[in-house]
SEKOLKE-593040 format. One record per residue (C-alpha): residue number from 1; x, y, z. Coordinates in Angstrom, 1 decimal. Example, Ala and Ser with C-alpha at 12.3 -4.5 7.8 and 13.67 -1.06 7.14 Angstrom:
BEGIN
+-----+--------+--------+--------+
:   k :      X :      Y :      Z :
+-----+--------+--------+--------+
:   1 :   12.3 :   -4.5 :    7.8 :
:   2 :   13.7 :   -1.1 :    7.1 :
+-----+--------+--------+--------+
END
This chain:
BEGIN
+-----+--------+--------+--------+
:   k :      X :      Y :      Z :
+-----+--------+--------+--------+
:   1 :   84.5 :   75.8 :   64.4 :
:   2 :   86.7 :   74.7 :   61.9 :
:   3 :   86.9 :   77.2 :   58.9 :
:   4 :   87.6 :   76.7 :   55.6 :
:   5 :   89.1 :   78.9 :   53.6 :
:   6 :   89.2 :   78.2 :   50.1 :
:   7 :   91.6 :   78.7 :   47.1 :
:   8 :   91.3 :   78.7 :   43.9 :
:   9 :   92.6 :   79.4 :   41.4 :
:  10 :   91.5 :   80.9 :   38.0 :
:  11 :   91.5 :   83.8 :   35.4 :
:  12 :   91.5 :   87.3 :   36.6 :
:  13 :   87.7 :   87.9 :   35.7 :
:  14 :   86.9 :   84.4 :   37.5 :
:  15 :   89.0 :   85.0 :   40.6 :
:  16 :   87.0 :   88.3 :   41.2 :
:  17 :   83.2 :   87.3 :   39.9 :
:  18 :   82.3 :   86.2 :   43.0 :
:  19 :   83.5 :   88.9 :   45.5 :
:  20 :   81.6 :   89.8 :   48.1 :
:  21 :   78.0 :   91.0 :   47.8 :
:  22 :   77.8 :   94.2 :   49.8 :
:  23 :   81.2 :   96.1 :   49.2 :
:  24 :   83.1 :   97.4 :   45.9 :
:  25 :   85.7 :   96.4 :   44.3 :
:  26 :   88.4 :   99.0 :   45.8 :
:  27 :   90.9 :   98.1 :   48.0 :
:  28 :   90.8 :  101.9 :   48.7 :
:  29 :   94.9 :  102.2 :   48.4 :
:  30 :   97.0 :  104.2 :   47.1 :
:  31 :   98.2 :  102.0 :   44.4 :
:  32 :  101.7 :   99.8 :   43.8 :
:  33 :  102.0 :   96.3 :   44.6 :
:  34 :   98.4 :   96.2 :   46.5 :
:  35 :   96.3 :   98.5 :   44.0 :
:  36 :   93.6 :   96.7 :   42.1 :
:  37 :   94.4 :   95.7 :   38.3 :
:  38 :   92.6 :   97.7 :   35.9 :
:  39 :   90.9 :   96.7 :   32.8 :
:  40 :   88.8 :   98.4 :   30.0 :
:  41 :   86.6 :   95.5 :   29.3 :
:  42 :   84.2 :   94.7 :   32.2 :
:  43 :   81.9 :   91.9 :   31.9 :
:  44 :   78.9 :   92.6 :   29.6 :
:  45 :   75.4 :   92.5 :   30.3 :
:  46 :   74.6 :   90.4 :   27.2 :
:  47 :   77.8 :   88.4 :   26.0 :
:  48 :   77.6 :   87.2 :   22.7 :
:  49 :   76.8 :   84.0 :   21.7 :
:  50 :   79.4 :   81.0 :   21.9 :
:  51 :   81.1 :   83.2 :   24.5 :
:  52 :   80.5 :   81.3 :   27.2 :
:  53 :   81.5 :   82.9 :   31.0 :
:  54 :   80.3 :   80.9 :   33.2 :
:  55 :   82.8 :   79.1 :   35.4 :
:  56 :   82.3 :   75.1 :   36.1 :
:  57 :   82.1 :   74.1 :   39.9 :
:  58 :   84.8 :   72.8 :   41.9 :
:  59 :   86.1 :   70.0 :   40.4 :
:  60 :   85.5 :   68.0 :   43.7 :
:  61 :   82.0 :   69.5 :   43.8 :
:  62 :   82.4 :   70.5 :   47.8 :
:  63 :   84.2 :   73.3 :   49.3 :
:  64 :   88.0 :   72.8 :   49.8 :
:  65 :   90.1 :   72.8 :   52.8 :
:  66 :   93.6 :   74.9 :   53.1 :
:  67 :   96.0 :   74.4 :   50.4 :
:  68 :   93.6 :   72.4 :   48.1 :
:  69 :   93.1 :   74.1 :   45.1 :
:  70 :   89.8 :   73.1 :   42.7 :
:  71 :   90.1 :   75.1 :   39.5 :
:  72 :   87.1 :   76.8 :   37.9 :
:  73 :   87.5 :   76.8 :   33.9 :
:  74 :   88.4 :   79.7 :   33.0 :
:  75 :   86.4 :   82.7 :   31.3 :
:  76 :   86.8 :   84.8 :   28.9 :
:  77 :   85.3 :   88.4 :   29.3 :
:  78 :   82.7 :   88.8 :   26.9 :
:  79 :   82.5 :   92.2 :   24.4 :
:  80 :   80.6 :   95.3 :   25.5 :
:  81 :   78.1 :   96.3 :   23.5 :
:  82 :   77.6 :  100.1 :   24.0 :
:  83 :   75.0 :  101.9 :   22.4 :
:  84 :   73.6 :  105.4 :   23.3 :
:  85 :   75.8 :  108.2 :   25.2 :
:  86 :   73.8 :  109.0 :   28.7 :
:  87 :   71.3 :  111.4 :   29.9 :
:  88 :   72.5 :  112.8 :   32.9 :
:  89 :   71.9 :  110.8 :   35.6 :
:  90 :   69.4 :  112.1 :   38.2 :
:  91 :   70.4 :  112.5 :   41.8 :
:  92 :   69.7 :  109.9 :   44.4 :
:  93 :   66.5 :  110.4 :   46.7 :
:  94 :   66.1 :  109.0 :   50.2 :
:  95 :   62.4 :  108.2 :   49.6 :
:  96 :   59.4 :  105.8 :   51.0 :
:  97 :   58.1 :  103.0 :   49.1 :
:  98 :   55.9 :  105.4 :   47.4 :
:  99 :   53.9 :  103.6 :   44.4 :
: 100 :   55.5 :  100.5 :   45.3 :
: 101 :   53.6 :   97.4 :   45.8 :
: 102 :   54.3 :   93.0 :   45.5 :
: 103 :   51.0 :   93.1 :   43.5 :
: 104 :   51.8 :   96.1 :   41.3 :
: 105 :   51.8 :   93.7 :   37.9 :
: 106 :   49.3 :   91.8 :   39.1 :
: 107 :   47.5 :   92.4 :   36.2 :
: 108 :   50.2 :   93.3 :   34.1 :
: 109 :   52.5 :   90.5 :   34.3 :
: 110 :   50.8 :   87.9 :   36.4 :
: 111 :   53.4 :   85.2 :   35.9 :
: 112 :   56.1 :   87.6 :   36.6 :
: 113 :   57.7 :   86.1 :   39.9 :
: 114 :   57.6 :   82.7 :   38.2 :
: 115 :   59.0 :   83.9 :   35.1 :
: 116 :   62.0 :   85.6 :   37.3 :
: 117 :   62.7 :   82.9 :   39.8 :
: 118 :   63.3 :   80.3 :   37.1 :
: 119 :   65.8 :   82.0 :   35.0 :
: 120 :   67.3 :   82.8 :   38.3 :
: 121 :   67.5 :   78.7 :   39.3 :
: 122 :   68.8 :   78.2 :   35.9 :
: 123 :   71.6 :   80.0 :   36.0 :
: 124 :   72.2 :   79.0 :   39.4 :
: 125 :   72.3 :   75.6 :   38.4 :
: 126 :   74.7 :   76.3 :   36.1 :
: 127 :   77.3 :   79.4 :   38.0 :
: 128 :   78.0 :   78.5 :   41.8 :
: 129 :   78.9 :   81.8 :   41.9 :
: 130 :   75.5 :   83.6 :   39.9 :
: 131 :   73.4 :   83.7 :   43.5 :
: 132 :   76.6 :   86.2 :   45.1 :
: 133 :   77.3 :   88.4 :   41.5 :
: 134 :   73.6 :   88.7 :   41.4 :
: 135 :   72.7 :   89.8 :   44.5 :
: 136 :   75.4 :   92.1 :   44.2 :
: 137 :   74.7 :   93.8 :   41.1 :
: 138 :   71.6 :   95.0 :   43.3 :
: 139 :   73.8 :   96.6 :   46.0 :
: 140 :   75.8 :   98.1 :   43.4 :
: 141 :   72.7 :   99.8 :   41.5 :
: 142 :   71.0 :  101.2 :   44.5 :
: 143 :   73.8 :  102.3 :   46.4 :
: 144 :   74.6 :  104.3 :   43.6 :
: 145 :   71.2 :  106.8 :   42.2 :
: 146 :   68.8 :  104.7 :   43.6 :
: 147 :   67.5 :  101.1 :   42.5 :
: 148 :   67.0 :  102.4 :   38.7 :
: 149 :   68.9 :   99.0 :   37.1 :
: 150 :   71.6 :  102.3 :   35.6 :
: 151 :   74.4 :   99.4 :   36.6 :
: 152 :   73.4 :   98.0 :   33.6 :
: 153 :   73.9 :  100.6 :   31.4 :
: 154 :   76.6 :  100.5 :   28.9 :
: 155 :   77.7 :  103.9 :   27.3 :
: 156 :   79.6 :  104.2 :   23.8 :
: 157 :   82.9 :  105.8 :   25.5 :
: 158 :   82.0 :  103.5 :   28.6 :
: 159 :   81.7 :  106.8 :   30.4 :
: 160 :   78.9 :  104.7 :   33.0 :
: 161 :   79.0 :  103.2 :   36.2 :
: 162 :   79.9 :   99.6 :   35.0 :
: 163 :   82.9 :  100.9 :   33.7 :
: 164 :   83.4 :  102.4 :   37.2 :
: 165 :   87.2 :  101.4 :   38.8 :
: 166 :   84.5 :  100.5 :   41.9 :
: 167 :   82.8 :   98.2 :   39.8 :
: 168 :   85.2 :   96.6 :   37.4 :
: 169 :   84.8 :   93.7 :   39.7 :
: 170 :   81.3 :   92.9 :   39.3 :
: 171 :   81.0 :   89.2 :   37.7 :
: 172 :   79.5 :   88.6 :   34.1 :
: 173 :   77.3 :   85.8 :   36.0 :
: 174 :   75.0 :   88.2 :   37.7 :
: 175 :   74.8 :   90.4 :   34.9 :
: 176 :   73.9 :   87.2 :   32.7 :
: 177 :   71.2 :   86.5 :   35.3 :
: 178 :   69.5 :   89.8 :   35.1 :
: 179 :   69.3 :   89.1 :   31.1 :
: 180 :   67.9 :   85.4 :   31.5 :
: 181 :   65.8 :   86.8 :   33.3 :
: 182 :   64.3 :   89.9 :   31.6 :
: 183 :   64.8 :   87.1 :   28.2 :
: 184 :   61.9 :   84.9 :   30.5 :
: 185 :   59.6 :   88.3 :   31.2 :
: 186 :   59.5 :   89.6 :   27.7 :
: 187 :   58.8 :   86.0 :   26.3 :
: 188 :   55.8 :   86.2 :   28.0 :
: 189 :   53.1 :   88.2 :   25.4 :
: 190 :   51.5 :   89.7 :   28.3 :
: 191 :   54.7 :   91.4 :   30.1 :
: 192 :   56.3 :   92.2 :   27.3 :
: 193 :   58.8 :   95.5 :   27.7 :
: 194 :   56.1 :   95.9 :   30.3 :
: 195 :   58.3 :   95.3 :   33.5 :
: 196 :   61.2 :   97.4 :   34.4 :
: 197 :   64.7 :   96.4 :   34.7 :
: 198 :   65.3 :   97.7 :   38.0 :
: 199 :   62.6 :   95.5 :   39.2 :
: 200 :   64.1 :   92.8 :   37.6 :
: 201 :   67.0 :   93.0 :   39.8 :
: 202 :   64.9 :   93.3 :   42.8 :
: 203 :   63.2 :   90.0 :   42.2 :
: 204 :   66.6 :   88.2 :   41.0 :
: 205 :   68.5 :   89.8 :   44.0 :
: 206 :   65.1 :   88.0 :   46.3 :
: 207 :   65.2 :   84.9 :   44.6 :
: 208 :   69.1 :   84.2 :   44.6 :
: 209 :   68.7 :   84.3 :   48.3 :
: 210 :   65.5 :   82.1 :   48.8 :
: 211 :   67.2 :   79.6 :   46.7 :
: 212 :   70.5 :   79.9 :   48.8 :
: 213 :   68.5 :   78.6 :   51.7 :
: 214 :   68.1 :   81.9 :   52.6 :
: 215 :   64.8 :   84.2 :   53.7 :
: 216 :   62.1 :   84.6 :   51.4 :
: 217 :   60.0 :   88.1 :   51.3 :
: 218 :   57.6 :   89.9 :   49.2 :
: 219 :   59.7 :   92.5 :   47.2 :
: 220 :   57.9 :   96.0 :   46.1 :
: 221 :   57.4 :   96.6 :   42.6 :
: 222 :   56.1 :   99.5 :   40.5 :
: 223 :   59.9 :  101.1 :   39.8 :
: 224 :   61.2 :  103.1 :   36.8 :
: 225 :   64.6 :  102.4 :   34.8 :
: 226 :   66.9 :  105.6 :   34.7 :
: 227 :   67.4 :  107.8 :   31.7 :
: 228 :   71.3 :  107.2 :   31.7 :
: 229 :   74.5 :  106.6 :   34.1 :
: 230 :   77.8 :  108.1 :   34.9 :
: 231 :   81.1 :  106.9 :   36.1 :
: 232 :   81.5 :  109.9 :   38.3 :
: 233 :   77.9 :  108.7 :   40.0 :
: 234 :   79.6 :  105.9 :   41.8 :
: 235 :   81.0 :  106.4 :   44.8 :
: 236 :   80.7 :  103.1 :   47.0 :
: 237 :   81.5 :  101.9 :   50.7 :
: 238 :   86.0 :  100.4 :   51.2 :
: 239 :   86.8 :   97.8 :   52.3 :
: 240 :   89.1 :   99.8 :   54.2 :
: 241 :   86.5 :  101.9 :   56.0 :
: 242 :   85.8 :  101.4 :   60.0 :
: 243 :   82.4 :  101.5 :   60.8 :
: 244 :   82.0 :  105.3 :   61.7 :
: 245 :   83.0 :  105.9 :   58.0 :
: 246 :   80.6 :  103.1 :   56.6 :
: 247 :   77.6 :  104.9 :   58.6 :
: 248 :   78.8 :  108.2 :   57.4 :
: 249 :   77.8 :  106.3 :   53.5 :
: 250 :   74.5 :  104.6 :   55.0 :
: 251 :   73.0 :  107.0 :   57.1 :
: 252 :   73.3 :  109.5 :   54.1 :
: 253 :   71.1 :  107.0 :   52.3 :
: 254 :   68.5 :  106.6 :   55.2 :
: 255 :   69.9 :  103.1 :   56.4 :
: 256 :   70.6 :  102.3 :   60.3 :
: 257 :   74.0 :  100.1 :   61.4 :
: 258 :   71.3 :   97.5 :   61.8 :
: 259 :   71.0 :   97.7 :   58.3 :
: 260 :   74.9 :   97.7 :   57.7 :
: 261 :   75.5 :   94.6 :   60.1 :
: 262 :   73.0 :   93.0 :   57.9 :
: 263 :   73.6 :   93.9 :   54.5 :
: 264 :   77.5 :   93.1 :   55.7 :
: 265 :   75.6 :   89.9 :   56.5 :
: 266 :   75.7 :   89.1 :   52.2 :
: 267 :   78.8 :   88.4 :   52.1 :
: 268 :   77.9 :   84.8 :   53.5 :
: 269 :   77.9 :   83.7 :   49.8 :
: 270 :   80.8 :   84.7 :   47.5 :
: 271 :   84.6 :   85.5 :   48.2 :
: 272 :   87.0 :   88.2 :   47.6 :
: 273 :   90.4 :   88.5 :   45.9 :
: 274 :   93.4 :   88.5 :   47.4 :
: 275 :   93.7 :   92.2 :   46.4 :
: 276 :   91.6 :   93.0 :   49.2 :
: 277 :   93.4 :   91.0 :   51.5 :
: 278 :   97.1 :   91.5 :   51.4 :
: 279 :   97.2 :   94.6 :   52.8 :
: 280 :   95.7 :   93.3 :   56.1 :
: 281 :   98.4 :   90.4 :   56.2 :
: 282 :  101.6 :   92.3 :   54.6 :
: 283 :  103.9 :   93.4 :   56.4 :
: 284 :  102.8 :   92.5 :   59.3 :
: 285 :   98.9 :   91.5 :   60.0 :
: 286 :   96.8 :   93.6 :   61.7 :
: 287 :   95.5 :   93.6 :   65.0 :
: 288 :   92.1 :   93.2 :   64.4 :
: 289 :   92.5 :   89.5 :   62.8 :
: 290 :   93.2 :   85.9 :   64.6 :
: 291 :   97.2 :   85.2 :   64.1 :
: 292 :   96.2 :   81.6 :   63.3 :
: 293 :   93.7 :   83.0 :   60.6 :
: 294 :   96.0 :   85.5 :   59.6 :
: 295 :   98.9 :   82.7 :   58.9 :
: 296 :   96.0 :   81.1 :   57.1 :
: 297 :   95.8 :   83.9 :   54.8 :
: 298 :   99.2 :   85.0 :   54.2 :
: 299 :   99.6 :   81.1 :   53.0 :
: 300 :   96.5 :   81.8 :   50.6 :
: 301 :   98.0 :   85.3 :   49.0 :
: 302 :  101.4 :   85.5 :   48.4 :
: 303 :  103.4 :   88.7 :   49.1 :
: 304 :  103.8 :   89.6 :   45.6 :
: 305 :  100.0 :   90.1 :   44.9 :
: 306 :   98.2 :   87.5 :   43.1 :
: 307 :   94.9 :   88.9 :   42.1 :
: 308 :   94.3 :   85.4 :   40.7 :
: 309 :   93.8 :   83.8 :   44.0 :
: 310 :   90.4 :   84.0 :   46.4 :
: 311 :   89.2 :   83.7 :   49.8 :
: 312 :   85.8 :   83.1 :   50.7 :
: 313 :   84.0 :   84.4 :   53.2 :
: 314 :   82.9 :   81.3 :   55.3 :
: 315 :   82.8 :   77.9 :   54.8 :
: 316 :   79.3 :   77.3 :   53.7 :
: 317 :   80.3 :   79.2 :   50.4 :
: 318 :   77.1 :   78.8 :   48.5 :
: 319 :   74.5 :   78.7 :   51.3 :
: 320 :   72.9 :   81.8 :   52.7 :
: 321 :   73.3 :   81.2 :   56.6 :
: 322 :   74.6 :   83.3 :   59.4 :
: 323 :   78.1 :   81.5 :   59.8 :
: 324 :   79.7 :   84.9 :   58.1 :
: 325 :   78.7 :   86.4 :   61.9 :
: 326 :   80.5 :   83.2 :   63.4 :
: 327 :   83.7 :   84.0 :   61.3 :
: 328 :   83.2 :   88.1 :   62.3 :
: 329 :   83.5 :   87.0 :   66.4 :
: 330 :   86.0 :   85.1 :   66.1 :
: 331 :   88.2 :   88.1 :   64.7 :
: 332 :   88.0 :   85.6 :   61.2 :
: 333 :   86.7 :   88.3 :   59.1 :
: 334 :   88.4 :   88.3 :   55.9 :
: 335 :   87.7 :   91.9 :   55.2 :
: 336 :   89.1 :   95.0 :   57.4 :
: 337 :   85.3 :   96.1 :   56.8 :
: 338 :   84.3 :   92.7 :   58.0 :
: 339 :   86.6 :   92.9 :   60.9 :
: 340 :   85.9 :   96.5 :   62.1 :
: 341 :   82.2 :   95.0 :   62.5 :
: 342 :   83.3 :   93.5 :   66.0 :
: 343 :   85.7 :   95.9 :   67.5 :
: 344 :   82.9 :   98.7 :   67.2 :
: 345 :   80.4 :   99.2 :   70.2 :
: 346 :   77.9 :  100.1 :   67.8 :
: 347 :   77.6 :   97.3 :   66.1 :
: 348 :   79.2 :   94.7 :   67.9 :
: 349 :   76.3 :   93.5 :   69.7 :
: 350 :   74.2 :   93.2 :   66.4 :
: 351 :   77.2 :   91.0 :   65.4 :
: 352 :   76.6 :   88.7 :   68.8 :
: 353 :   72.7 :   88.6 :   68.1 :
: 354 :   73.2 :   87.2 :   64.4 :
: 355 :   75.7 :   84.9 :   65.0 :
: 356 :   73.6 :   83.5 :   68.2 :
: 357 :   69.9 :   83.6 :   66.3 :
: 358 :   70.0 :   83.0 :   62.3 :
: 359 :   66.6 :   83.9 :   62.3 :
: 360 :   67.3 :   87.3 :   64.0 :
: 361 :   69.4 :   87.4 :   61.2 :
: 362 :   67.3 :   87.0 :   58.3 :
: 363 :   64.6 :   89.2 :   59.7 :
: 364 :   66.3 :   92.4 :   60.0 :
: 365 :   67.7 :   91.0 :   56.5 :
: 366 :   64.6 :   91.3 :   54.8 :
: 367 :   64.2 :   94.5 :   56.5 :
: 368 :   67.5 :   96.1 :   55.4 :
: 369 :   66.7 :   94.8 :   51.8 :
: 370 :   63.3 :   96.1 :   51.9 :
: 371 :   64.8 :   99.6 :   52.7 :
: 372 :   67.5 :   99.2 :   50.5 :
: 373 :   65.4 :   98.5 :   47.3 :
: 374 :   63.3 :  102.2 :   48.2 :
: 375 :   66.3 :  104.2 :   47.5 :
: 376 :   66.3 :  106.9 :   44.5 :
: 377 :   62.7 :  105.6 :   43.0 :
: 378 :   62.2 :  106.8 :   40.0 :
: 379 :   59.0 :  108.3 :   38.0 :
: 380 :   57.7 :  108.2 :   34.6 :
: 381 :   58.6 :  111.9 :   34.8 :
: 382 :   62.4 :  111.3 :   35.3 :
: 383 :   62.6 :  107.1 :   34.6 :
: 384 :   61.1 :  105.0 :   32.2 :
: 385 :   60.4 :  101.0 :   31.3 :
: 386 :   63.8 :  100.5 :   29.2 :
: 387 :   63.3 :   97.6 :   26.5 :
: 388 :   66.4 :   96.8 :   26.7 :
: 389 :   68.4 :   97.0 :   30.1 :
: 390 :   71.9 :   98.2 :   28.6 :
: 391 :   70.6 :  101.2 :   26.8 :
: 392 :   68.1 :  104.1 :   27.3 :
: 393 :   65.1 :  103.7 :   25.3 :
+-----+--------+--------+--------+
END
C-alpha cells in the first residue's frame, strides 16, 4: 500500500485542530525540546464574530504525497468568554443506559436529528478538519465525568477542563460545530433550551462519522448537562502508554480492549502534531515503527521540534474507513499508542480482524460508541438542560 503522509504546514492552533480523535493532547514527557507548547487561550466554544477559525482545504484539494506541502490559512484563536466560576464537578459513574432512549424527544424536539445533522454538514463543508475535532470533543467530555458536555464549559479563572494542558489541543472547529449546532436546535420554537448539550455532542460526534462514509447508528438520548468542570477532573489516556496501561484507563470506565482497538480505530480521520512524534524518531527510532516509515517521519518533523508541522494518520485523511488498521500492521502507526496496538497479544488480533473486514470494524464501532456515550449520565438531581453550553445555568 502506498501511504501518504501528509505535511502541512500552518499556525500553531491549525497544526494541532485536527489531532487525533481518541487520545489527548500530551506527549506525556517530561518537558524540554519534546514537551508540548503551552498557551492560555484555548479555542473558544463561541468565537466572536468576524473571527473567523476555520482553516481553508488543501490548496490542491486532495491529500499530498511526501514533501508536498498545501498550506491551510491560518487561524486566529478566538477570545474565551468565561462566565460563572464552577460547581464542583460530580464524580464519574460507570452506568447503563438508564433513561436513555433514540426516541427520547420524540415529542419534544421532533426535528432534532435533522436539525443536528445539518449544522454538522455545514460546517463540514466548510472545515476538512470539523468531522475529527468534533468527534473528538466527545471522547474528551466522556472520558472525563461522564458525557455531561462539561468540555464545554468555560470558567472565569479558566480553572475547567478546556483549559486542561490535556486539552489545550482540542480544535475551535469541533467546538464551533457543537454551537452551529445547538444555534439549529434552539431556532426551532419547539426544542428550544429543551435539548441538552451533552446530547448535542452525541448526535454531532454520530453524524460527523455517517457523513465521513462512516457507520450510521441510533444514538441514546435523555442526558443531563453538568453543574460545572474542573481542570484537575481531566486525566486522559498518552500517547505514550502501552496497551496494559491504556486498559488500566478503560476498564476503570467499563470499556473492553475491543472497545480500545476501536475507539483507537478514530483516529482514521485527523492527524497529529509533530510534538507527538519526535520522540519516537529522535534519537534514534523506536523498534516498534517501519525504518522506511520512520525515515518518512523524521523527514516530516525536524529534530528541533516544530509543533507547526502534522502527520496524518492514513491516507484517506477525511474518510472514515479502516485503512488506520492497515497502517497499525504494517508497524506504520504514527503514534507509540497506535503502534503498541500490534505488538500486544491482546489486542493484536482485533487489529488483524479490522484491517481484514471494515465492516467488523464499524460494528464493534458503534458498539464501543454506544458504550462510550453511557458513561457518568447525569440526573436532574445532579445535571440540568444548560441554555447555553459554556456556562451553568
Amino acid at each position: 500500500m502506498k501511504e501518504l503522509i501528509l505535511l502541512v504546514l500552518v499556525s500553531f492552533l491549525v497544526a494541532v485542530a485536527a489531532e487525533c480523535p481518541f487520545s489527548h493532547g500530551n506527549d506525556g514527557g517530561n518537558g524540554g525540546a519534546n514537551a508540548p507548547p503551552k498557551h492560555d487561550n484555548s479555542p473558544g466554544y463561541s468565537p466572536p464574530a468576524n473571527n473567523d477559525t476555520t482553516p481553508s482545504p488543501p490548496a490542491s484539494g486532495t491529500p499530498a504525497a511526501p514533501g508536498a506541502s498545501p498550506a491551510l490559512a491560518p487561524a486566529a484563536s478566538p477570545a474565551l468568554a468565561p462566565e460563572l466560576a464552577p460547581a464542583p464537578a460530580p464524580s464519574l459513574n460507570k452506568t447503563n443506559n438508564g433513561s436513555l432512549s433514540p426516541d427520547y424527544y420524540a415529542n419534544i424536539c421532533p426535528n432534532l436529528e435533522s436539525l443536528v445533522q445539518g449544522a454538522v454538514r455545514g460546517m463540514m463543508a466548510s472545515s476538512p478538519i470539523a468531522a475529527a475535532a468534533t468527534l473528538r470533543l466527545f471522547f474528551h467530555d466522556c472520558f472525563i465525568t461522564g458525557c455531561d458536555a462539561s468540555l464545554l464549559i468555560q470558567n472565569p479563572n479558566n480553572d475547567d477542563e478546556q483549559h486542561s494542558s490535556e486539552n489545550m489541543f482540542l480544535r475551535a472547529d469541533g467546538y464551533k460545530t457543537i454551537a452551529a449546532a445547538k444555534a439549529a436546535v434552539d431556532a426551532d420554537p419547539q426544542c428550544t433550551n429543551k435539548v441538552s448539550c451533552a446530547d448535542i455532542m452525541a448526535l454531532a460526534a454520530r453524524d460527523s462519522v455517517t457523513l465521513s462514509g462512516g457507520p450510521t447508528w441510533k444514538v441514546e438520548l435523555g442526558r443531563y448537562d453538568a453543574l460545572g468542570a474542573r481542570a484537575s477532573d481531566v486525566d486522559l489516556p498518552l500517547t505514550t502508554e502501552d496497551v496494559p496501561e491504556l486498559m488500566k484507563r478503560f476498564s476503570a470506565h467499563g470499556l473492553t480492549v475491543d472497545d480500545l482497538v476501536a475507539l483507537s480505530g478514530g483516529h482514521t480521520l485527523g492527524a497529529t502534531s509533530c510534538v507527538f512524534v519526535n520522540s519516537r524518531i529522535y534519537p534514534t527510532a523506536d523498534a516498534f515503527l517501519d525504518p522506511g516509515f520512520a525515515s518518512q517521519l523524521q523527514g516530516i518533523c525536524p529534530s528541533n521540534l516544530d509543533p507547526n508541522t502534522f502527520v496524518f494518520f492514513d491516507q484517506s485523511v477525511t474518510s472514515f474507513d479502516n485503512n488506520y488498521f492497515l497502517m497499525v500492521q504494517q508497524k506504520k502507526g504514527v503514534l507509540f499508542s497506535d503502534s503498541a496496538l500490534y505488538f500486544d497479544s491482546s489486542s493484536k488480533g482485533i487489529v488483524d480482524k479490522f484491517a481484514a473486514d471494515q465492516n467488523a470494524f464499524f460494528t464493534q464501532f458503534i458498539s464501543s460508541m454506544v458504550s462510550l456515550g453511557r458513561l457518568g449520565l447525569k440526573t436532574a438531581a445532579n445535571g440540568e438542560i444548560r441554555s447555553t453550553c459554556t456556562k451553568p445555568n
